[in-house]
N, C-alpha and C positions, 0 to 999 in steps of 0.2 A: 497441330499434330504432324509437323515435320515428319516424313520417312517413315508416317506409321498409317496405314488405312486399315481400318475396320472392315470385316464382311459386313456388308449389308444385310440387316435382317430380309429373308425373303417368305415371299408368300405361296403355300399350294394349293390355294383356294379363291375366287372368287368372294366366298361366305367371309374371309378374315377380313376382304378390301371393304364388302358391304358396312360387316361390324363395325372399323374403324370409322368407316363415312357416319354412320346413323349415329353412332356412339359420341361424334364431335357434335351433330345438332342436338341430340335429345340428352347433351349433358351426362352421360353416363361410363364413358370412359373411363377406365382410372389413368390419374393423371402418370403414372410412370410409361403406359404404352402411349401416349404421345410425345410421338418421337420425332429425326426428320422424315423418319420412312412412312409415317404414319398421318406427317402432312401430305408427304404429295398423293398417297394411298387416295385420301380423303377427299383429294382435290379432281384426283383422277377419276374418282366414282362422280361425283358432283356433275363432271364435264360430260360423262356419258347419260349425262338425264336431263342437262340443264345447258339453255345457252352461255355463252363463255361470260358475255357481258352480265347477266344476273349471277352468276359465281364472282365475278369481279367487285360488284354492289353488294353483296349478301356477304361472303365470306367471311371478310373482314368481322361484321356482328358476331357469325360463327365463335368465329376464334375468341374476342374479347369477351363474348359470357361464358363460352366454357372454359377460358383461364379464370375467371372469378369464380366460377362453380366447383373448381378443385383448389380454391383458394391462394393461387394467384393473383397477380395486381397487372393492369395495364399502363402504366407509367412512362415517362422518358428516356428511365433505364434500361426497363424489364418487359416482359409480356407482347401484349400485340405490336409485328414491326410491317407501316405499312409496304413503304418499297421491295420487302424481299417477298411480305405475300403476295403482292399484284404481279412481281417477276415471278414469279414460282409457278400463277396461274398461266401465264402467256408461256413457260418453259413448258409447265404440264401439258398445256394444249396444243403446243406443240409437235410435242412425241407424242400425246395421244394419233393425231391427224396422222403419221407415219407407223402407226401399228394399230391400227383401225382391227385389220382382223384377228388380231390375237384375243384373248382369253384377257379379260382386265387384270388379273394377279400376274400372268406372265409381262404384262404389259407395264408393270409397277416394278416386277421383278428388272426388266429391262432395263428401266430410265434409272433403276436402283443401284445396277451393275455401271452406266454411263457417269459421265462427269458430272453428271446431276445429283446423282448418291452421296457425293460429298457434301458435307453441311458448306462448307465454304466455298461452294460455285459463284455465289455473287462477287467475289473477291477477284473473281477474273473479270469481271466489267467494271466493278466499284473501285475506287481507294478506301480503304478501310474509314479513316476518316470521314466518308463524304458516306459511306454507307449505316454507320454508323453514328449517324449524329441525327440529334434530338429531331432534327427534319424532314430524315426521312422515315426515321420513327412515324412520325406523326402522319405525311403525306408521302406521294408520288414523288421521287426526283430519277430524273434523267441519271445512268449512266455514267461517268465522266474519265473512262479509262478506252471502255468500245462498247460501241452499241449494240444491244441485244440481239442476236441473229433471229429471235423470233418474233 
């Protein structure tokens, strides 16, 4: 999307971040509002109840049964990616940690409005190629552009 951003969808409630959160464990989402605003929403609630490291281990399952429960595939291609979820968690918990006292919907709304809100932030640490390949699909990789500042 060269030259084109999108508003970010934003939140005026607390109750929509909850929704989103609950809605990715108990399966019941519809699959058009998971979005990218709707991961980190999900991740951001997660973090204010859970430590970072069991959202690190658990998420992941998250994501992969309720993409099959709206009838998605978890593949090489498509579906569950694990490097940009484990970045996304350490991005989210990071802005959480610097807006601690905000309202969690402002605080989504925030990191919505930042470089974060763009689906293609990992693209400033990754090379497409190396972010995008069946590898890190699968597992954790390193970086290989700059290393994460969080």
């Amino acid at each position: 999307m060269a030259g084109f951003l999108l508003e970010p969808t934003m939140f005026t409630c607390d109750d929509e971040v909850v929704r989103l959160g609950r809605g990715l464990i108990d399966r019941t989402l519809p699959k058009a509002e998971w979005t990218h605003e709707a991961h980190f929403a999900a991740t951001l609630w997660l973090l204010c109840h859970r430590p970072i490291a069991e959202i690190a281990r658990d998420l992941p399952g998250y994501i992969r049964t309720y993409n099959e429960s709206v009838g998605g595939e978890n593949t090489d291609t498509a579906g569950y990616h694990e490097t940009i979820t484990q970045a996304s968690i350490r991005a989210a918990n990071a802005f959480l940690a610097k807006n601690r006292a905000c309202a969690l919907y402002a605080t989504c709304n925030a990191l919505m409005a930042s470089a974060l809100g763009r689906s293609d932030w990992p693209l400033a640490y990754w090379s497409r190629e190396r972010l995008f390949s069946i590898e890190a699909r699968r597992a954790w990789l390193e970086p290989d552009l700059l290393p994460l500042p969080f």
